[in-house]
C-alpha positions as CSV (number, residue, x, y, z in Angstrom):
1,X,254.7,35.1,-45.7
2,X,255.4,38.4,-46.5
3,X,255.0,38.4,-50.1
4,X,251.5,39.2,-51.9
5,X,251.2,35.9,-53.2
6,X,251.7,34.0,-50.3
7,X,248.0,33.7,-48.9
8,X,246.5,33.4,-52.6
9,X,248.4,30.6,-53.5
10,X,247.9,28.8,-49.7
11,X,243.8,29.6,-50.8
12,X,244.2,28.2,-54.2
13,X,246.2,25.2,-53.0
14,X,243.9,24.2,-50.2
15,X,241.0,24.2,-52.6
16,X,242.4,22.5,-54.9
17,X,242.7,19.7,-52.5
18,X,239.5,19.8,-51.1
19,X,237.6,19.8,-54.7
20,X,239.9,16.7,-55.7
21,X,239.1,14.6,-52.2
22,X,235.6,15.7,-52.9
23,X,235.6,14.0,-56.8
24,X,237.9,11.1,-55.3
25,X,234.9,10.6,-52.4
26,X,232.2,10.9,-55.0
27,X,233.7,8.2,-57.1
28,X,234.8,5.5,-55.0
29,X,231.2,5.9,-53.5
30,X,229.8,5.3,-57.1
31,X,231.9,2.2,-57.9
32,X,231.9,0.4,-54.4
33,X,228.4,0.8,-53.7
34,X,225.5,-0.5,-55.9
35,X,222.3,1.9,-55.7
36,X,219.2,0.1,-54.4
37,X,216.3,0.2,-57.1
38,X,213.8,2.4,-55.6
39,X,211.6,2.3,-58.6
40,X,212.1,6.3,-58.7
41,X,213.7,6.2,-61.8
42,X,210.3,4.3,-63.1
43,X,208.1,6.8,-61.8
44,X,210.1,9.5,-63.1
45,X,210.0,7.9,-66.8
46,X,205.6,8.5,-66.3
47,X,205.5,11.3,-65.3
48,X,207.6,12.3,-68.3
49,X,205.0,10.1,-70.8
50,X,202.1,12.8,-72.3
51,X,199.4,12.7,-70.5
52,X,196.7,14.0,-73.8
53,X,197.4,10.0,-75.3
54,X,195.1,7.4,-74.5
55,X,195.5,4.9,-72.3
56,X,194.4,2.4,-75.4
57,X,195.5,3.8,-78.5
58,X,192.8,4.3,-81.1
59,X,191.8,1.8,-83.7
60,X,191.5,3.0,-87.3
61,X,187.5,3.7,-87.3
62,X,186.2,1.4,-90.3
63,X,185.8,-2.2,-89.8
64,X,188.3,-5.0,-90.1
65,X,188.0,-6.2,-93.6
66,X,186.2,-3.1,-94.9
67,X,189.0,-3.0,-98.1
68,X,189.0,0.9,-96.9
69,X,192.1,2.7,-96.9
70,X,193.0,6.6,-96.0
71,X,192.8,9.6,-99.0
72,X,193.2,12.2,-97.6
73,X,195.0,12.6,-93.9
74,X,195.4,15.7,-92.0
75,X,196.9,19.3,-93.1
76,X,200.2,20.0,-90.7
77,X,202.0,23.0,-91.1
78,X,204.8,21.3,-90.3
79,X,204.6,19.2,-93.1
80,X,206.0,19.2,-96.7
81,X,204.7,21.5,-99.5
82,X,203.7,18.2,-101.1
83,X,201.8,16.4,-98.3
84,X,200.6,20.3,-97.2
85,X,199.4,20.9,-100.9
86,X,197.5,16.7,-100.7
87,X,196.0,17.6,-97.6
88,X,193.7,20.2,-99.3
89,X,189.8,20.2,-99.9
90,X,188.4,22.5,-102.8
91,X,185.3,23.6,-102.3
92,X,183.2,26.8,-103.2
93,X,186.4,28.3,-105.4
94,X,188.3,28.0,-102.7
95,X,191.1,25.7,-100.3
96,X,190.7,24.8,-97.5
97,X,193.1,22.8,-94.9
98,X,191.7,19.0,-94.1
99,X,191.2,18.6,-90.7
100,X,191.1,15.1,-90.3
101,X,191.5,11.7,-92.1
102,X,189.1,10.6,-94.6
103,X,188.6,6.5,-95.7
104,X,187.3,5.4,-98.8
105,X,187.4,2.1,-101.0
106,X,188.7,2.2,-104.3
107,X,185.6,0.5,-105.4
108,X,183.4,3.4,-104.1
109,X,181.2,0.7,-102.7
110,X,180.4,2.0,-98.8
111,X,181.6,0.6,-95.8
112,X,181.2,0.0,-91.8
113,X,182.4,2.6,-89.6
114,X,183.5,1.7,-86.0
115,X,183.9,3.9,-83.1
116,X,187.5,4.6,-83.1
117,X,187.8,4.3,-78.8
118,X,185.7,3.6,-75.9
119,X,183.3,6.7,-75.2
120,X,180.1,8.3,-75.1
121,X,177.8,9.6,-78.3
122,X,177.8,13.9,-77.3
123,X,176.4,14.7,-80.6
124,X,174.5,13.4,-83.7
125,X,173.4,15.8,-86.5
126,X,172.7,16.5,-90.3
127,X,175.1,19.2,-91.2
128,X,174.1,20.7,-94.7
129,X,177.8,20.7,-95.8
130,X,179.6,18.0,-93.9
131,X,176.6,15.3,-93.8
132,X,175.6,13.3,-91.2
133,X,178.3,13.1,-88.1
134,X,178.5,11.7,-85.1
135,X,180.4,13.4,-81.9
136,X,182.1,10.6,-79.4
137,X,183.9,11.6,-76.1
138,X,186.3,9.8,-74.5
139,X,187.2,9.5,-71.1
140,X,191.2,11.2,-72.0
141,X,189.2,14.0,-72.9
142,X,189.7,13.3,-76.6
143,X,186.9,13.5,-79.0
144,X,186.2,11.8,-81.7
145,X,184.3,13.3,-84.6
146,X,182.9,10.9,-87.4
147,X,181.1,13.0,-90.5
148,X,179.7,11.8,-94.2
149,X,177.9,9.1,-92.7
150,X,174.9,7.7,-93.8
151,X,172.7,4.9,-91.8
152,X,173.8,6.2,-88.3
153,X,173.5,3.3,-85.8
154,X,173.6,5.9,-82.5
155,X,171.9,8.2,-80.8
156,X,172.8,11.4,-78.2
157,X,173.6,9.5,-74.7
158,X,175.3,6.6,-75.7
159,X,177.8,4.8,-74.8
160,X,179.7,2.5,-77.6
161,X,182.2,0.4,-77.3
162,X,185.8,0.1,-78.9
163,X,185.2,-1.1,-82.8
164,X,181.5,-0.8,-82.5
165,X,179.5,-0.4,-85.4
166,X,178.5,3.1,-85.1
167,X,177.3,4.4,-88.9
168,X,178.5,3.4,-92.5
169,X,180.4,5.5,-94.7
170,X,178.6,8.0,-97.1
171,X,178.5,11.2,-99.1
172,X,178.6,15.2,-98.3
173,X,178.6,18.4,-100.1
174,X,181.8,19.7,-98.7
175,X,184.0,17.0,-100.1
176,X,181.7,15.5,-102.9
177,X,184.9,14.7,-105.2
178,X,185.2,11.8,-102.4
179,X,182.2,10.3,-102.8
180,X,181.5,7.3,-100.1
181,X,183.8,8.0,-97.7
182,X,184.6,8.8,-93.7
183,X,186.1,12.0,-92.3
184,X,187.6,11.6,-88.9
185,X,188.9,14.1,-86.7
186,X,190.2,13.9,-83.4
187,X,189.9,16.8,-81.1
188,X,191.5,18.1,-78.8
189,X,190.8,21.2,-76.3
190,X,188.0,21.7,-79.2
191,X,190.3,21.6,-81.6
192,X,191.4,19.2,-84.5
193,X,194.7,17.5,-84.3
194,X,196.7,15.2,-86.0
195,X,195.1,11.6,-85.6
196,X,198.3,10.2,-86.5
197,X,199.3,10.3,-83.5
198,X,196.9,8.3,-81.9
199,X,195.7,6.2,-84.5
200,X,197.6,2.4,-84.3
């Protein structure tokens, strides 16, 4: 007892054995016992899901059958040089990053646009540039922004249903090179993001 060491090594010891009943406790208690399913482990899978995706996901806004595919999707920084250099509108000597999703046939022929989700009409206008549009709020607190239209079936106040008929496709200024065609945005906090990923 009279050596330095003695009481370190008694310390080091006794700890030592405490730490190892500890894990042997911890482990017999994981093996013998079966943990009752408290659904915690559910709710804490939610809570992790993102909150800014709708509850139903969007449906591509043309109509079923419409022969209409996408031209030109959205500009992501995060992209490739190639899809970053695709996702660019000329206009006025100038580039400019696409904000959306535009449809078009290969035909050129126009086609039935449908409201994308479930919401209510905030805004119709004739923009000089970007053509007709129609402005569509969801309850998410998405919106949904539909421009180059032509025969717009809505008006400011109401409320359209999921794959409602809502305008037909048509021509603008801004992006004349596309001729018929839809731009979609969705937007977000007032700003446009990807519709990819909330599009089915």
């Amino acid at each position: 007892m009279s050596k330095k060491w003695f009481f370190p090594t008694v310390y080091l010891t006794a700890a030592a054995l405490i730490l190892s009943l500890v894990w042997w406790y911890q482990n017999a208690q994981d093996l013998g016992v079966t943990k009752p399913n408290t659904g915690l482990e559910e709710l804490k899978q939610e809570e992790t899901v993102p909150t800014d995706k709708p509850a139903v996901e969007m449906k591509p806004p043309i109509s079923p059958g419409s022969k209409a595919g996408t031209t030109m999707e959205y500009y992501d920084e995060a992209g490739s040089e190639k899809s970053k250099e695709a996702a660019l509108v000329h206009y006025a000597n100038t580039f400019w990053p696409h904000s959306g999703w535009d449809f078009a046939r290969k035909d050129g022929k126009t086609f039935d646009v449908t409201a994308a989700l479930a919401g209510k009409v905030i805004r119709v206008e004739e923009n000089p540039l970007t053509g007709h549009l129609v402005e569509v709020k969801h309850k998410n607190g998405l919106i949904t922004v539909y421009q180059s239209l032509s025969g717009v079936m809505v008006k400011t106040g109401d409320t359209v249903k999921q794959g409602q008929k809502i305008a037909e496709a048509g021509h603008n200024k801004f992006e004349k090179e596309a001729g018929a065609h839809l731009h979609f945005e969705v937007r977000k906090d007032g700003e446009p993001v990807n519709p990819a990923a909330y599009l089915k």
